[in-house]
C-alpha positions in Angstrom: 23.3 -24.1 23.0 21.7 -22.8 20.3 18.7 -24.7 19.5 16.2 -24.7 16.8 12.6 -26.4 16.6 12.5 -29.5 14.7 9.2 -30.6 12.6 7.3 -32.9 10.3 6.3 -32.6 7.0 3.2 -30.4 8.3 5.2 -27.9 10.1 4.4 -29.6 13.6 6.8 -29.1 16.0 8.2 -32.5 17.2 10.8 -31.5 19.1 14.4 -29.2 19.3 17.7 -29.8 18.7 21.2 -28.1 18.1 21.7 -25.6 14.7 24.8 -27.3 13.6 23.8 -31.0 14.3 20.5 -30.2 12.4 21.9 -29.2 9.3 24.9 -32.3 9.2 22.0 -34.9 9.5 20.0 -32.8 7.8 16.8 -33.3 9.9 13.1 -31.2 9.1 13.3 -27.8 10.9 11.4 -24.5 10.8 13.0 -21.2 9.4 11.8 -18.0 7.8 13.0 -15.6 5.2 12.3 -12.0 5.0 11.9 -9.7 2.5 11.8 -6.0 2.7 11.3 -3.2 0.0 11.1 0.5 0.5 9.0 2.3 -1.1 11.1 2.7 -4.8 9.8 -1.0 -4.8 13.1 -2.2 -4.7 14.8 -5.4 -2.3 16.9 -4.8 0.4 19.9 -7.6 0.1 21.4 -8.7 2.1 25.3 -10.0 1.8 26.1 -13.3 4.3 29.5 -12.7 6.2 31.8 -14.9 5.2 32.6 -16.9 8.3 28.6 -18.0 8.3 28.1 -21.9 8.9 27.1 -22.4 5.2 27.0 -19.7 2.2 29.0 -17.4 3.4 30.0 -14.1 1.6 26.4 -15.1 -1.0 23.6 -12.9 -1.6 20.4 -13.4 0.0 17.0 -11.6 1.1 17.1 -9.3 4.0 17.1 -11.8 6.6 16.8 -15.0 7.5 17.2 -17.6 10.7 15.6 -20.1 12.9 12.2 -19.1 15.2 13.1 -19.8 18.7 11.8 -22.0 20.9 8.4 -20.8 22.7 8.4 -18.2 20.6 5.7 -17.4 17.5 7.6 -17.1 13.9 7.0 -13.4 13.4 8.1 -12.3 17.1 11.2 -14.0 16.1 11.7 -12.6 12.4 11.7 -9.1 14.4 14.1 -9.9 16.7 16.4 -11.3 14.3 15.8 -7.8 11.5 16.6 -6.0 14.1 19.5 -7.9 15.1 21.0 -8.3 11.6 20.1 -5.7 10.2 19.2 -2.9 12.7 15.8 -1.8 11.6 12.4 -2.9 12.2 9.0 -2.8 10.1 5.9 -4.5 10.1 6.0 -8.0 8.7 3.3 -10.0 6.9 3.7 -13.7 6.4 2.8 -14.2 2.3 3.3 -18.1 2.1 5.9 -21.0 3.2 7.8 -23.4 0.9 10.3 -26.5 1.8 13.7 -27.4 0.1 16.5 -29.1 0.9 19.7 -28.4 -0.3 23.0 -29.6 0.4 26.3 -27.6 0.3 29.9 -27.7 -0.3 30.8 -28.5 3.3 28.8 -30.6 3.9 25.9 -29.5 5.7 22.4 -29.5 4.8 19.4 -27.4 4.6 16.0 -29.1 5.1 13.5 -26.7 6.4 10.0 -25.6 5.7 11.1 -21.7 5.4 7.9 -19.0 6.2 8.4 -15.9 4.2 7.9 -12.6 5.4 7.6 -8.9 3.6 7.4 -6.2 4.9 8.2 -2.2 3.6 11.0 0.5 5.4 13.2 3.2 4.3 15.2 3.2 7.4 18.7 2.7 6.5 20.3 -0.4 7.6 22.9 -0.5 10.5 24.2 -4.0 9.7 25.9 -6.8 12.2 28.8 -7.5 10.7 28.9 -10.9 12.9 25.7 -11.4 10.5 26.3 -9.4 7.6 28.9 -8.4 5.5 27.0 -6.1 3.0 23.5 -4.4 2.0 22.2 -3.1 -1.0 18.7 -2.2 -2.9 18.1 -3.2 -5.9 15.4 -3.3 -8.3 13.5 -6.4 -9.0 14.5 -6.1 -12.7 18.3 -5.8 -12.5 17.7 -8.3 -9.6 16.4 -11.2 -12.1 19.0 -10.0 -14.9 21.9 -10.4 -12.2 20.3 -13.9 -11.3 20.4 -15.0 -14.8 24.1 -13.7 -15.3 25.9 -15.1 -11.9 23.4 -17.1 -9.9 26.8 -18.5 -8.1 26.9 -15.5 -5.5 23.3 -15.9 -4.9 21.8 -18.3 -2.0 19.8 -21.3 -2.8 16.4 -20.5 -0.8 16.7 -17.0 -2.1 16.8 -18.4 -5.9 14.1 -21.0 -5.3 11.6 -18.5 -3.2 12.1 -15.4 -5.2 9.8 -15.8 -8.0 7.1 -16.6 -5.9 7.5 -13.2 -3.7 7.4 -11.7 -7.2 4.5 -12.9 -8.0 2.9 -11.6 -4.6 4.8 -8.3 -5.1 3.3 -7.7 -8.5 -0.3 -8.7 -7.5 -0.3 -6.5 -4.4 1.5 -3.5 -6.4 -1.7 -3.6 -8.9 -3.9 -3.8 -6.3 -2.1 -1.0 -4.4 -2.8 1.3 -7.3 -6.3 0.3 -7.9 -6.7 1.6 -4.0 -4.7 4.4 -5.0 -7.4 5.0 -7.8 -10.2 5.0 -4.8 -12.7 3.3 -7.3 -15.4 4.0 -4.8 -14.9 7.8 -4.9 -14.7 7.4 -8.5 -18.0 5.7 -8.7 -19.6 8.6 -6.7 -18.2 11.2 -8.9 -19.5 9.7 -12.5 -22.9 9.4 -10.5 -23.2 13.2 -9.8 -22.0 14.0 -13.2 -24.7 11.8 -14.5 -27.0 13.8 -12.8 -26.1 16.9 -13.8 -26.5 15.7 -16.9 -22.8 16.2 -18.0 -21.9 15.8 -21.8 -19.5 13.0 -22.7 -16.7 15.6 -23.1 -17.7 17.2 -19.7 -17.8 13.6 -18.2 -14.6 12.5 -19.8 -12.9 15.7 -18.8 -13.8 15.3 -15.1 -13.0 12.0 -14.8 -9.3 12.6 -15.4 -9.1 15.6 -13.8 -10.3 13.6 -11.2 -7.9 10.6 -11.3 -5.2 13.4 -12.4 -5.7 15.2 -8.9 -5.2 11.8 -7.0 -2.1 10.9 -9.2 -0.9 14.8 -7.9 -1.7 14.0 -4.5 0.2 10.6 -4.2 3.1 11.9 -6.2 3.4 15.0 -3.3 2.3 12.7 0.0 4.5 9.9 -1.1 2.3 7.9 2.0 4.4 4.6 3.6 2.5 1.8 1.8 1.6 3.4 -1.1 3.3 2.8 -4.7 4.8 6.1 -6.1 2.6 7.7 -8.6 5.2 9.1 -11.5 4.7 13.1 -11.8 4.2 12.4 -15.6 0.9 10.4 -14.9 -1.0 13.4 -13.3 0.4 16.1 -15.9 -0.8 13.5 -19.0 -4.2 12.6 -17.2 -5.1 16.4 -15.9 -3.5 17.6 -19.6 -6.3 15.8 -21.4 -8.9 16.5 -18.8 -8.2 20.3 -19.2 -8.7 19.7 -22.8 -11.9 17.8 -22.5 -13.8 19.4 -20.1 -13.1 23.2 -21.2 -14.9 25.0 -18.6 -11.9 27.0 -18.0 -12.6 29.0 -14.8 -13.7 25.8 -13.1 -10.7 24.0 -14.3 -8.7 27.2 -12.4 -10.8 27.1 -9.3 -10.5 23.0 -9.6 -6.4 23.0 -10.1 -6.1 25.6 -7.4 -8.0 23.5 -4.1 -6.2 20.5 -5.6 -3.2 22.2 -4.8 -4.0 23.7 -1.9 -6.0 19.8 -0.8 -2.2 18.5 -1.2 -0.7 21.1 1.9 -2.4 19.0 4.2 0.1 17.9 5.8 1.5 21.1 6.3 1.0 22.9 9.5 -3.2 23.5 10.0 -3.9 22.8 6.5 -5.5 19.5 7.3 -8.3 21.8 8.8 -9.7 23.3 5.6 -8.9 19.7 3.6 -12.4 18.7 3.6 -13.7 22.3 2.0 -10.9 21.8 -0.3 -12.5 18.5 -1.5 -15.6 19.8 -1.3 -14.3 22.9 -4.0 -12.9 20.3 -5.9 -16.2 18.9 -6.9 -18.1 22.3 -6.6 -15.6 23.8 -9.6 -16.6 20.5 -11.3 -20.7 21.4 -11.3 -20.6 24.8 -11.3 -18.3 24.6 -14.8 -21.4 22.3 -16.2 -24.9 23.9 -14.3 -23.5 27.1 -13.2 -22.3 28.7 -9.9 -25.3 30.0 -9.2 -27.2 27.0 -9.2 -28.3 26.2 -6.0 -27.4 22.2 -6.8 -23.6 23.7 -6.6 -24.0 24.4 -3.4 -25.5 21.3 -2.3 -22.7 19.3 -3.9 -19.7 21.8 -1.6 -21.8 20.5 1.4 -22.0 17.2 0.6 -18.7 16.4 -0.3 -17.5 18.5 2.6 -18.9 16.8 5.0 -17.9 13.7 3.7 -14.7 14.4 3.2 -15.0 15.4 7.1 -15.9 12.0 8.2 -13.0 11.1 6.4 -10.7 12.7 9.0 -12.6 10.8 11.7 -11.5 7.8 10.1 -7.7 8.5 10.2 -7.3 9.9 13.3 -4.7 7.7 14.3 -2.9 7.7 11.3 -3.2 11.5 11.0 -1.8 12.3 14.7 0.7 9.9 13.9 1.9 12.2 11.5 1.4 15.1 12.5 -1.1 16.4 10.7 -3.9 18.6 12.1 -7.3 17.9 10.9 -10.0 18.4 12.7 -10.8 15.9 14.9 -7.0 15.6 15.8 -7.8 19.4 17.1 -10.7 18.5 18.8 -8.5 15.8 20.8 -10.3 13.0 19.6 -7.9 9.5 19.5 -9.8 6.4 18.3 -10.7 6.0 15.0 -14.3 6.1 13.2 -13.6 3.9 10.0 -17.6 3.0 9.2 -18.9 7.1 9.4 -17.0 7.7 5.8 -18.0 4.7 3.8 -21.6 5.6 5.2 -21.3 9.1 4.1 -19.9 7.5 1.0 -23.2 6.0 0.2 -25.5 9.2 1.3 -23.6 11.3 -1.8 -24.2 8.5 -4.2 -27.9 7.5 -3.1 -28.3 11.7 -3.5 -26.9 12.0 -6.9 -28.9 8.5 -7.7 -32.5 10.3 -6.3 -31.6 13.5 -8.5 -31.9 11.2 -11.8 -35.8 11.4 -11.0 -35.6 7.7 -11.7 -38.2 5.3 -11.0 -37.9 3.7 -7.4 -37.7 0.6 -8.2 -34.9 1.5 -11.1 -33.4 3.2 -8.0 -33.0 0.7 -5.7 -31.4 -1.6 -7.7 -28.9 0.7 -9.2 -28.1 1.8 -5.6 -27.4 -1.9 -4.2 -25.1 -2.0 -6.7 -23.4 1.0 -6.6 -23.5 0.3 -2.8 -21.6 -3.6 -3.1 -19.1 -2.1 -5.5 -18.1 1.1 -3.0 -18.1 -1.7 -0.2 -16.3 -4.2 -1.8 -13.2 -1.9 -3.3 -13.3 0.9 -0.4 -10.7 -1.4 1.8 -8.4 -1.5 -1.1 -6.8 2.0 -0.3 -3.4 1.6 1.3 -3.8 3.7 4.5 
């Protein structure tokens, strides 16, 4: 017997009862819907096979069903992806929502439905018991194919969509402010303040700057993280060529951005963190010279920190394969503080270079340092 768990109106369980008797007296029950997108941004539909209990043959999200008894929500939205649609991802519960809705034959839907996204590529291997169909689609020809034939389109789906929009479009901006890295950014526009850049120097770096991280993310194309269009890093590093002008730095700059994006290319990941640090190095030495001993100071620094940034991802990193250098080393658990830390040491250096007063110092520096803190978790990693 296939039983589902029966509720009030605040999602307490109050007892169980059989699917099909459920929805003919149309009694409260618990449910979830989930969504998944790859990482085009668009939805992966799913078409109901026609011989379902109720809207069969319709469009609909990816999956949905009934938790099972002793058994939490998201345990059972797994199963039941995998089940239906043969892949698996990690799911995050965004918000819940009751209806109730009754169809042509009679039965009725009256559940408090918990929605679920979550992000895979994989392609689907669909239970045609379950399924008839799959597609992806964008969100935009989704709505327009809404507006023109909602008919061959579920209820729940209709009535929950706009609200996963909503979530979708808030966590994509967010997603690219973290791709942005606000708190490296911040760092950066201190040391060009104290190297006393011009405002075409300081504009120029800046989008090089973002330009190199738009390059990266465009080349990485990292699970969880929005694509970065290729015409975004050639428009921002176009104009920061133009502004800054120091055109052997720019050279030495493009090249170790380059070389930076290899490293996830065989031992690459090993010399990452010197190509960060020659990132920045091209970046002073163009303004105070290469023979100025602060340019040397700044490789350092930024290598180093950049190095502590590979103690962070170790996981992640091993995961894919790539061989930094604590992966080398053998190390396995993660050191997620050591970075932001280091993170504060280059900016409370290019701060103390400013020869301001201490008290201007410390003040500028806590907030520098609740900005970096506040933003820093934003990256999608």
């Amino acid at each position: 017997m296939n039983e589902i768990i029966l509720i009030d109106k605040e999602d307490n369980q109050i007892g169980t009862e059989e699917k099909i008797k459920v929805h003919k007296m149309g009694y409260l029950h618990r449910a979830f819907s989930i969504f998944v997108f790859n990482n085009k941004g668009e939805m992966l539909l799913q078409q109901r096979a026609f011989n379902k209990y109720h809207s069969g043959g319709l469009w609909s999200n990816t999956c949905c069903s009934h938790p099972h008894q002793n058994e939490t929500t998201l345990l059972s939205a797994h199963k039941r992806l995998i089940e239906e649609m043969g892949i698996d991802c990690e799911l995050t519960e965004i918000f819940s929502f009751g209806y109730k809705a009754t169809f042509d034959n009679g039965l009725i839907e009256n559940e408090i439905d918990h929605v679920f996204i979550g992000n895979c590529d994989d392609i689907p291997i669909i239970n045609s018991e379950e399924a008839n169909d799959y597609r992806w689609i964008k969100i935009s020809d989704l709505k327009s194919e809404i507006k023109r034939h909602p008919e061959i389109f579920t209820e729940w789906f209709k009535i929950c969509l706009k609200q996963v929009i909503n979530h979708i479009t808030k966590k994509t901006i967010l997603n690219y402010i973290g791709q942005l890295r606000i708190y490296s950014l911040i760092d950066l526009m201190l040391l060009l303040f104290a190297v006393k850049a011009n405002l075409c120097e300081f504009l120029g770096a800046i989008l090089l700057h973002v330009g190199s991280l738009a390059y990266l993310e465009s080349k990485h194309k990292d699970l969880g993280r929005k694509r970065v269009p290729d015409f975004a890093w050639i428009i921002l590093g176009g104009f920061g060529i133009i502004l800054f002008g120091h055109i052997l730095a720019i050279i030495g700059y493009i090249i170790a951005s380059i070389l930076y994006t290899r490293k996830k290319k065989s031992y690459w990941g090993v010399f990452a963190p010197a190509m960060r640090g020659l990132q920045n190095c091209f970046i002073v030495g163009g303004i105070i010279g290469f023979l100025n001993p602060l340019t040397l100071i700044v490789f350092f620094a930024l290598f180093f920190r950049n190095l502590l940034g590979d103690f962070r991802d170790i996981k992640k990193d091993r995961k894919e394969g790539v061989k930094t250098i604590p992966v080398i080393l053998g190390i396995k658990k993660d050191h997620e503080i050591v970075h932001l830390f280091a993170l504060f040491g280059t900016s409370f250096l290019w701060l103390s270079l400013m020869g301001l007063r201490i008290d201007t110092l410390a003040s500028i520096f806590i907030a520098v340092f609740s900005i970096q803190a506040l933003n820093y978790g934003l990256t999608p990693r």
